[in-house]
C-alpha positions in Angstrom: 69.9 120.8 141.8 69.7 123.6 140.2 71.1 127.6 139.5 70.0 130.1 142.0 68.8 130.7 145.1 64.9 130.6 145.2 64.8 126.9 145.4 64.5 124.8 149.1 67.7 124.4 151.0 69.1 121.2 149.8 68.8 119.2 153.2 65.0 120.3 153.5 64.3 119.4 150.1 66.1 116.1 150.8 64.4 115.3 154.0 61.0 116.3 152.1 61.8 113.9 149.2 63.0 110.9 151.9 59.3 111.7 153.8 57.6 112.0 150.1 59.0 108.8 149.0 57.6 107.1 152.5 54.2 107.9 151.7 53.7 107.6 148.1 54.9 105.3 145.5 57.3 107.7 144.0 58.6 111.7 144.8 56.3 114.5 145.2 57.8 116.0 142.1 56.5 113.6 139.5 54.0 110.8 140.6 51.7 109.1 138.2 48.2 110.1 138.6 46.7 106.4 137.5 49.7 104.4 139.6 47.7 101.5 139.7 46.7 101.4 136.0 49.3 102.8 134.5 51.1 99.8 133.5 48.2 98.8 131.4 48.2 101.7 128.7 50.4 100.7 126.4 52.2 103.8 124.3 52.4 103.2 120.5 56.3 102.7 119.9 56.6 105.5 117.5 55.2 107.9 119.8 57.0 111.4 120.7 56.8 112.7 124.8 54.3 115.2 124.8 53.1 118.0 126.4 49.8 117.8 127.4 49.4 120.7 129.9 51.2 123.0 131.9 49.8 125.8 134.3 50.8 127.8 137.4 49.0 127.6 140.9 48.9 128.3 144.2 49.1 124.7 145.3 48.9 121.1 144.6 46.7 118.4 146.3 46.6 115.1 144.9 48.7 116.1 141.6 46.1 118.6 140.9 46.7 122.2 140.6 44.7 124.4 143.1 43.9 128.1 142.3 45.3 128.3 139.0 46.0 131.8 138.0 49.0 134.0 135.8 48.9 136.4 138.7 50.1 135.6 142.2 50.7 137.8 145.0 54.4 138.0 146.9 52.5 136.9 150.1 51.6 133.7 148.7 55.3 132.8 149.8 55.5 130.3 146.8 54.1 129.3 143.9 53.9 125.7 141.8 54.3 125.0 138.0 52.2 121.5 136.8 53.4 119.9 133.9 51.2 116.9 132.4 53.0 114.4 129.8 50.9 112.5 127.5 52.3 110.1 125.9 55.1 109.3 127.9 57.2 106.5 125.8 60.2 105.9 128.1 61.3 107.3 131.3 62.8 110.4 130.7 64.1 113.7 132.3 62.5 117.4 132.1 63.2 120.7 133.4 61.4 123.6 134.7 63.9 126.4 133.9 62.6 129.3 136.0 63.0 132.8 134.4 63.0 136.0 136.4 62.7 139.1 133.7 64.1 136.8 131.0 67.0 135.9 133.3 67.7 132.2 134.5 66.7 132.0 138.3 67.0 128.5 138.5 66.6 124.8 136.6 64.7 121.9 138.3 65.3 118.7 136.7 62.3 116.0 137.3 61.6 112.5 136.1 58.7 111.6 133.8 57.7 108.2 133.1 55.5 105.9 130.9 53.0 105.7 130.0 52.0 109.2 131.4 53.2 111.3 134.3 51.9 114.7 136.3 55.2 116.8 138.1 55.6 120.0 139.1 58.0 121.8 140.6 57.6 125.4 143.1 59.9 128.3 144.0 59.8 130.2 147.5 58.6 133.7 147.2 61.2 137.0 148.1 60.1 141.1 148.1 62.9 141.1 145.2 60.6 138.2 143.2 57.8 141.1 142.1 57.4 141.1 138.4 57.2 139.5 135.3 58.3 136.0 135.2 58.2 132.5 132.9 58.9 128.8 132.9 60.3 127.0 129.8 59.4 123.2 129.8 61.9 121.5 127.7 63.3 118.0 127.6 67.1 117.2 128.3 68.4 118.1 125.0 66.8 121.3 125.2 63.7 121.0 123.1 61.0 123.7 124.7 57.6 122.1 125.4 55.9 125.2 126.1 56.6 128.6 128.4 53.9 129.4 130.9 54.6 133.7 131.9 53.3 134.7 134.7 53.8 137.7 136.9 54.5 138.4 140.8 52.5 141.4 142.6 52.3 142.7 146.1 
């Protein structure tokens, strides 16, 4: 899953994705926003994955971010990272490589897919978690979307 120790225990997560995957077409952590009409849009052949957004919130309700902010207080318990790929050519692999003062706290690796996709991924919260953090969005060969910084108070 990933490096580090922030992320959900990996028989929660599991039993979240299993429950997830009962209730909606596809995991929590990448689900289009246009299911049903998705197929329709057709993505130019030449086209490049792309970046189209990324923020950080408190939450996520119906793929959309909820309080977005670059500060978040420890109390929060958590905090989510959105990441919305326009065009989206063929299914493909991301990762939301978590940085706490520039050091790697951990990788999540989510599925994106044509012909565009909203994911997001979210870290628990520790005392220890307080200060300046950022995400790098890259693709599986390493190419960096974008890096959202954001910070962790009291």
């Amino acid at each position: 899953m990933g490096v580090g120790r922030r992320v959900i225990p990996l028989a929660v997560f599991f039993l979240l994705a299993v429950f997830n995957c009962l209730l909606m077409p596809c995991p929590a952590a990448g689900v289009d926003e246009n299911h049903s009409t998705a197929t329709k849009e057709k993505v130019p052949k030449d086209a490049e994955l792309s970046l189209l957004q990324a923020v950080m919130c408190e939450s996520v309700q119906n793929l959309k971010p909820v309080n977005e902010a670059l500060t978040f207080s420890v109390s929060l318990g958590h905090v989510y990272c959105v990441s919305y790929f326009k065009p989206v050519p063929k299914p493909t692999v991301i990762f939301h490589r978590w940085y706490r003062r520039n050091e790697l706290s951990t990788q999540i690796r989510l599925k994106v897919y044509p012909p565009h996709w909203t994911t997001y991924s979210v870290i628990q919260l520790r005392e220890e978690d307080k200060g300046p953090w950022h995400i790098e969005i890259t693709d599986q060969n390493g190419k960096v979307f974008d890096i959202v910084r954001f910070s962790i108070t009291d």
